[in-house]
LOLUMMAR-642497 format. One record per residue (C-alpha): residue number from 1; residue in three letters; x, y, z. Coordinates in pm, whole numbers, plus 50000, padded with zeros to 5 digits. Each point is the difference from the previous one (the first is absolute). Example, Ala and Ser with C-alpha at 12.3 -4.5 7.8 and 13.67 -1.06 7.14 Angstrom:
2
+------+------+-------+-------+-------+
| resi | resn |    px |    py |    pz |
+------+------+-------+-------+-------+
|    1 |  ALA | 51230 | 49550 | 50780 |
|    2 |  SER | 50137 | 50344 | 49934 |
+------+------+-------+-------+-------+
***
This chain:
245
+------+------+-------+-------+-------+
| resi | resn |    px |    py |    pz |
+------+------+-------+-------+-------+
|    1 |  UNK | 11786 | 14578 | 78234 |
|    2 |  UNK | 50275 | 49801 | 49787 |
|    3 |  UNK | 50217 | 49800 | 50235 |
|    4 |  UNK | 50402 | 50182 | 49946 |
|    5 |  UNK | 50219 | 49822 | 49800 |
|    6 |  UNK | 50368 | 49970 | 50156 |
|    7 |  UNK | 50185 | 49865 | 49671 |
|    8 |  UNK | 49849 | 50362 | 49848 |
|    9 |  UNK | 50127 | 50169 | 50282 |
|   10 |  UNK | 50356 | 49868 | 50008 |
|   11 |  UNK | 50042 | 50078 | 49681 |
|   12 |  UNK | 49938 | 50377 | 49997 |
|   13 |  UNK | 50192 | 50010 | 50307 |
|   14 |  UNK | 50328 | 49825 | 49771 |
|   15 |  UNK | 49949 | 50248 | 49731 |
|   16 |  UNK | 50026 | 50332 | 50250 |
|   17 |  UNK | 50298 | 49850 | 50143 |
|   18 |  UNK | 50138 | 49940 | 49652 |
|   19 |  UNK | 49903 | 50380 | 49918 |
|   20 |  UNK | 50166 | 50124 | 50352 |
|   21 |  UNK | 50308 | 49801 | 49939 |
|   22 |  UNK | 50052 | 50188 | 49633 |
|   23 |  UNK | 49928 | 50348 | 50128 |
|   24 |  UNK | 50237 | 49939 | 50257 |
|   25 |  UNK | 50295 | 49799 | 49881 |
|   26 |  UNK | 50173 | 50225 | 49756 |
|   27 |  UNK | 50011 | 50281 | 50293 |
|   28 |  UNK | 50130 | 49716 | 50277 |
|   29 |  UNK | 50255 | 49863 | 49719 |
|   30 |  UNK | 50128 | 50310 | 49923 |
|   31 |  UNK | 50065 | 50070 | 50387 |
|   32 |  UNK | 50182 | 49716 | 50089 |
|   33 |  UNK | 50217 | 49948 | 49679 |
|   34 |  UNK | 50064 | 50313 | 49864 |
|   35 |  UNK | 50161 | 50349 | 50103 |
|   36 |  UNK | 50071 | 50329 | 49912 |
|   37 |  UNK | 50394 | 50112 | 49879 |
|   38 |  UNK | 49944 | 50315 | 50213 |
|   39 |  UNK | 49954 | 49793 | 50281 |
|   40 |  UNK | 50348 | 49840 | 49930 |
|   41 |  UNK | 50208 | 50313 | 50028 |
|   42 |  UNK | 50185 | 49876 | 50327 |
|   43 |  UNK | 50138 | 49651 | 49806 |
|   44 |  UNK | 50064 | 50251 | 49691 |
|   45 |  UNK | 50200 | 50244 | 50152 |
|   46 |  UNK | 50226 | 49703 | 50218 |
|   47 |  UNK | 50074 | 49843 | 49644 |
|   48 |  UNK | 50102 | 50333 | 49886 |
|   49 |  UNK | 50210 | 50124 | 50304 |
|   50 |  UNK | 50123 | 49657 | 49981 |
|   51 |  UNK | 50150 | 50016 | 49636 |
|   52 |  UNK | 50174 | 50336 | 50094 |
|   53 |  UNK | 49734 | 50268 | 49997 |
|   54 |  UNK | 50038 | 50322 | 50307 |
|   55 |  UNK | 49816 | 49852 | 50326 |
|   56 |  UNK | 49763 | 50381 | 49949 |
|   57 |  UNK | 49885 | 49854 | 49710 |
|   58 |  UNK | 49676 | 50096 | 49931 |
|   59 |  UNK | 49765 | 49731 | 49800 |
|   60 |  UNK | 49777 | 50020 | 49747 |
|   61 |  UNK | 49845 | 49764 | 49747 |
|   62 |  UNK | 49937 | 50062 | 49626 |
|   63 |  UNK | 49657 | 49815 | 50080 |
|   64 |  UNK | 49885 | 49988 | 50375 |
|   65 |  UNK | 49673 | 49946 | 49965 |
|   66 |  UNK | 50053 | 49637 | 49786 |
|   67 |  UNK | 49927 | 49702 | 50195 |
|   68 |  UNK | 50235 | 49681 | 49998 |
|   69 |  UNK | 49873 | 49634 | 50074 |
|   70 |  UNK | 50182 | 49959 | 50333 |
|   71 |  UNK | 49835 | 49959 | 50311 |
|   72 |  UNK | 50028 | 50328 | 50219 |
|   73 |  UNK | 50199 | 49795 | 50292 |
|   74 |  UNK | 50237 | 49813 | 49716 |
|   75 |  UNK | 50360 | 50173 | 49961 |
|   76 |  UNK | 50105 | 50088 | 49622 |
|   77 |  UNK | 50319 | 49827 | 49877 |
|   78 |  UNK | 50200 | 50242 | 49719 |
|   79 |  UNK | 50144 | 49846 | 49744 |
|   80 |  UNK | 50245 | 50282 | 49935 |
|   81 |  UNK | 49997 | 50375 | 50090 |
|   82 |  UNK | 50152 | 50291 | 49762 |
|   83 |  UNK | 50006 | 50333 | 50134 |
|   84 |  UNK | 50155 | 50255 | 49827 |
|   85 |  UNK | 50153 | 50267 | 50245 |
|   86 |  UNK | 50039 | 50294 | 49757 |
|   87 |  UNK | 49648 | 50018 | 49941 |
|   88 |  UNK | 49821 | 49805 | 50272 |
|   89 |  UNK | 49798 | 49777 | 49776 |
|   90 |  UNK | 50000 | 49616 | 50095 |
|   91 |  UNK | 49879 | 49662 | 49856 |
|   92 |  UNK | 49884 | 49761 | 50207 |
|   93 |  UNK | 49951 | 49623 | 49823 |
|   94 |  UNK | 49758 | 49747 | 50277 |
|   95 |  UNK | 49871 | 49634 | 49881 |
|   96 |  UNK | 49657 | 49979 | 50089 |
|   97 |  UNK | 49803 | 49689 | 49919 |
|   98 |  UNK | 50296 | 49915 | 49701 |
|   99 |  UNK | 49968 | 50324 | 49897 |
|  100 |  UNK | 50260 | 50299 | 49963 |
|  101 |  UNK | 49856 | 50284 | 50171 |
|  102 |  UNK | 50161 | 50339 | 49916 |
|  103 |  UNK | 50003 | 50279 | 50271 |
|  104 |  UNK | 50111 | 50361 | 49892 |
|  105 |  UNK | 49963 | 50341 | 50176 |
|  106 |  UNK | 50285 | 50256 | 50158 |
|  107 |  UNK | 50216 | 50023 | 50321 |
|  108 |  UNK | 50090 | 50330 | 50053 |
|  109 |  UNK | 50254 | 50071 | 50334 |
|  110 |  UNK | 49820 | 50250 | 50244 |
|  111 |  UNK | 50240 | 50163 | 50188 |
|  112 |  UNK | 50001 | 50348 | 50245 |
|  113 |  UNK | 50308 | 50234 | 49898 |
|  114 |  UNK | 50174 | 50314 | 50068 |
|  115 |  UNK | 50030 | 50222 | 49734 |
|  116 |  UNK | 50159 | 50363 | 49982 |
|  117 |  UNK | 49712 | 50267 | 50040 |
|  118 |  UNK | 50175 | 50239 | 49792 |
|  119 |  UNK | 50232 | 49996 | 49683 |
|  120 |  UNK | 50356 | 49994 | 50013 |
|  121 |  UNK | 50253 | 50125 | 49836 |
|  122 |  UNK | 50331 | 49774 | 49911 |
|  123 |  UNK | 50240 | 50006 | 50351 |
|  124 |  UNK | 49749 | 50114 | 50228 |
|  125 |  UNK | 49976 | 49868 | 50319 |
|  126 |  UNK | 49677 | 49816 | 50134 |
|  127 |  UNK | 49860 | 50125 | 50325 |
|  128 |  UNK | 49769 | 49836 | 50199 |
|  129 |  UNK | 49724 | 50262 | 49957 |
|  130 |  UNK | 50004 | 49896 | 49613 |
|  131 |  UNK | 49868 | 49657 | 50072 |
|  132 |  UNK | 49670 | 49881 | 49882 |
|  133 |  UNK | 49800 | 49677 | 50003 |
|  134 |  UNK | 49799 | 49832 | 49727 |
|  135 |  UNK | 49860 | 49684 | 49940 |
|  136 |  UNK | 50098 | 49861 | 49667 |
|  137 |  UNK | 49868 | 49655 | 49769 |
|  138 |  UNK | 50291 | 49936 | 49781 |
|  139 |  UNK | 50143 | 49639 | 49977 |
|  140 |  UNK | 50337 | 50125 | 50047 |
|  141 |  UNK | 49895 | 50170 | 50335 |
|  142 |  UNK | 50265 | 49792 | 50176 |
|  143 |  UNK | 50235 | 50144 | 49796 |
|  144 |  UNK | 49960 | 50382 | 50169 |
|  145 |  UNK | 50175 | 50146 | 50292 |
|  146 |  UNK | 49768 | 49915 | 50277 |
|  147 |  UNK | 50162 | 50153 | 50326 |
|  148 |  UNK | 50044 | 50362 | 49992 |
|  149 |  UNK | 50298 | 49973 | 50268 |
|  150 |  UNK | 50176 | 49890 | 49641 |
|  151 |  UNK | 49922 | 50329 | 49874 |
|  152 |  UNK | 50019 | 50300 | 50233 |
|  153 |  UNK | 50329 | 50086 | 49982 |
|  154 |  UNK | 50056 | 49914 | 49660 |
|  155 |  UNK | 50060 | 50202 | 49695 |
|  156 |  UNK | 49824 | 49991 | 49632 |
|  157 |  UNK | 50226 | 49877 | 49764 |
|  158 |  UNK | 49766 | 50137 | 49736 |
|  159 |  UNK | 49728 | 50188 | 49987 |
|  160 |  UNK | 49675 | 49844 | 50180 |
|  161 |  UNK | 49642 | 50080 | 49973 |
|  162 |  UNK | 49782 | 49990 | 50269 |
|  163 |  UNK | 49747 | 49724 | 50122 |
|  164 |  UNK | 50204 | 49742 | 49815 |
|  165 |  UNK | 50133 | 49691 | 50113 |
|  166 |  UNK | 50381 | 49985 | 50082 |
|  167 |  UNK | 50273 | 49756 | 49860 |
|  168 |  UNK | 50341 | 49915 | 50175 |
|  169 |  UNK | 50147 | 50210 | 49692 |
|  170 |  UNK | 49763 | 50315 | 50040 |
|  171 |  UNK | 50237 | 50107 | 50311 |
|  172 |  UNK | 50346 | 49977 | 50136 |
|  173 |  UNK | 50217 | 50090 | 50319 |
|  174 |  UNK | 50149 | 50325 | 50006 |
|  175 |  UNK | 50316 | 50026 | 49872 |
|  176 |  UNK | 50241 | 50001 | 50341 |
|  177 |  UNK | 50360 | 49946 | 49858 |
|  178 |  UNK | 50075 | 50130 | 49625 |
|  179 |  UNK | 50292 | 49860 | 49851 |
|  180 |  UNK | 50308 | 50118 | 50063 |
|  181 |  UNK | 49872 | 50086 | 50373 |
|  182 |  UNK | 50233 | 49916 | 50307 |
|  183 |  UNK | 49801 | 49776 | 50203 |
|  184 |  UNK | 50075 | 49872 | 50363 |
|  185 |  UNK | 49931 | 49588 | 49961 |
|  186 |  UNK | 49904 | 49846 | 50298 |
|  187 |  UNK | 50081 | 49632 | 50127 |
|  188 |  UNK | 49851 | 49830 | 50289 |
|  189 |  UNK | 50059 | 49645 | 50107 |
|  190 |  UNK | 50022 | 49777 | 50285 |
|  191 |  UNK | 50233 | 50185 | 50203 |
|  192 |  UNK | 50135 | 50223 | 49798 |
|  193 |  UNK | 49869 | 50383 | 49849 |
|  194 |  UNK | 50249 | 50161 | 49679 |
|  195 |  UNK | 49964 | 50297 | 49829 |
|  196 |  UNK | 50152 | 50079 | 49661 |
|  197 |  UNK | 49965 | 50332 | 49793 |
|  198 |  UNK | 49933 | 49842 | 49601 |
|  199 |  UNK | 49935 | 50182 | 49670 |
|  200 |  UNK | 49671 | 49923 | 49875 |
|  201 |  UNK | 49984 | 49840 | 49672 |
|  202 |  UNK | 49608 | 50056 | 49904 |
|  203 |  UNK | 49736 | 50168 | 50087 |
|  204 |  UNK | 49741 | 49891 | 50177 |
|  205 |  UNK | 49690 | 50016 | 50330 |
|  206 |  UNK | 49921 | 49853 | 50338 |
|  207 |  UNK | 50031 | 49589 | 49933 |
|  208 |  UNK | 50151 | 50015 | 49717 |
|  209 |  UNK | 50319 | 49788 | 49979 |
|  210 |  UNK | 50266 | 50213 | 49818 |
|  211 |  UNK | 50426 | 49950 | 49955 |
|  212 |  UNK | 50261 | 50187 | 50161 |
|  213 |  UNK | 50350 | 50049 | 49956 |
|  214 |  UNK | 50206 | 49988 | 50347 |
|  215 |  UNK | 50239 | 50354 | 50004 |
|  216 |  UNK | 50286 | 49805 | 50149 |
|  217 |  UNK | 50049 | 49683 | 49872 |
|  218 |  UNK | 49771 | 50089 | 49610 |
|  219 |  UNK | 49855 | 49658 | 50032 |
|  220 |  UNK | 49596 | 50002 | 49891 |
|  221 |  UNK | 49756 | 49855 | 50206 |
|  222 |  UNK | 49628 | 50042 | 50063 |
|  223 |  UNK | 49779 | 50131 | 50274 |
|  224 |  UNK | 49631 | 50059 | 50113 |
|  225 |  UNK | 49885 | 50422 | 49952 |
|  226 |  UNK | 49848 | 50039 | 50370 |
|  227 |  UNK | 50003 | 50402 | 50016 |
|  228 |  UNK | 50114 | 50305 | 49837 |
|  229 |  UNK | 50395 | 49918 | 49963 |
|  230 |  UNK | 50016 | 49660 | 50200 |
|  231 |  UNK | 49970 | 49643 | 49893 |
|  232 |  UNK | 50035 | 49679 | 50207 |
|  233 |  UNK | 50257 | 49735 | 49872 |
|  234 |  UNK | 49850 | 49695 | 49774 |
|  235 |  UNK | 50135 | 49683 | 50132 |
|  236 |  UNK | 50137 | 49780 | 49741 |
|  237 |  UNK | 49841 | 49726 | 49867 |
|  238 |  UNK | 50103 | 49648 | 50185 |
|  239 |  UNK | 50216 | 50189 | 50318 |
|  240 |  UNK | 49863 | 50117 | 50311 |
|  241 |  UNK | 50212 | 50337 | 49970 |
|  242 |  UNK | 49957 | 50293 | 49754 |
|  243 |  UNK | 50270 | 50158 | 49876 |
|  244 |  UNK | 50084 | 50351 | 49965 |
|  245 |  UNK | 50334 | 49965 | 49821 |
+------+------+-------+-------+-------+
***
């Protein structure tokens, strides 16, 4: 029986390391110094809220599955951020390692909103039993009515389809004092109540701030439409005290 020789033995046990180390390192490297851009959506959509895109943004990326050479736990730094509301594309520009890394994808705004659940015709009134909900991804969600207390009540000041999304300019008050209408104008301040009987010089709904014409004295002045044939003084701008002369 040969006697073992250790210098043989040492040296086969060098060359499996070496072979262990090579199988293993480009797994382990990749691990600790690179990550995926899907995994990045959080820091993404901050950047993006951050340079004016809807907080219901909803993120994705042209490319999630490419990997960038950051480690997992380091923060990106963006260069610059373009997002382009219209359509909900952005560009996203990162330095990594000297380089100019480009990141591209859509945020599209995600947003829950009442909708009629029938057509209307032009000067109908909206009821509550016509409301609807859907879920809409448009990037000018933010831009829709969102609250249907804004709505019931209303009228169409066109003709509306249903399950659509409503604009400030789809609907309108009700018309409560037409021009030409005698309206009783209202004034309350500290201390004091007044009541004036004025000619209405417009038309107009519930809110809307419209101009009178006082019967006694024919001096113009304007006033808040608060019901069907009253309107509550507007004070004047820099006094205390409204003015129904």
């Amino acid at each position: 029986m040969k006697p073992l020789r250790i210098p043989g033995i040492l040296t086969y046990a060098a060359m499996a390391m070496w072979l262990l180390q090579i199988a293993i390192s480009p797994a382990g490297a990749e691990e600790f110094s690179s990550s995926r851009l899907a995994d990045r959506k959080a820091e993404i959509r901050a950047a993006l809220v951050a340079a004016g895109a809807p907080e219901t943004i909803r993120v994705t990326l042209a490319a999630p599955d490419a990997t960038i050479a950051v480690d997992p736990a380091t923060p990106l730094a963006f260069d610059s951020v373009s997002y382009n509301r219209a359509s909900g594309r952005y560009l996203i520009r990162t330095q990594i390692d000297g380089a100019s890394v480009l990141i591209a994808g859509e945020a599209i705004a995600v947003a829950t909103l009442p909708v009629l659940a029938r057509a209307l015709e032009r000067n109908e009134i909206i009821g509550e039993n016509d409301i609807d909900w859907i879920e809409v991804s448009d990037p000018r969600a933010d831009l829709y009515i969102d609250d249907a207390e804004r709505i019931i009540g209303k009228i169409a000041r066109r003709p509306l389809a249903a399950k659509t999304p409503l604009r400030k300019l789809d609907i309108a008050s009700p018309t409560l004092i037409k021009r030409g209408d005698t309206a009783t104008i209202v004034l309350d301040a500290p201390g004091i109540r007044l009541t004036q009987a004025a000619i209405a010089l417009a038309s107009g709904g519930e809110g809307d701030v419209i101009a009178f014409r006082n019967v006694n004295s024919n001096r113009e002045f304007k006033a808040v439409i608060v019901a069907r044939g009253a309107a509550k003084a507007v004070f004047r701008a820099g006094s205390n005290v409204a003015s129904l002369d």
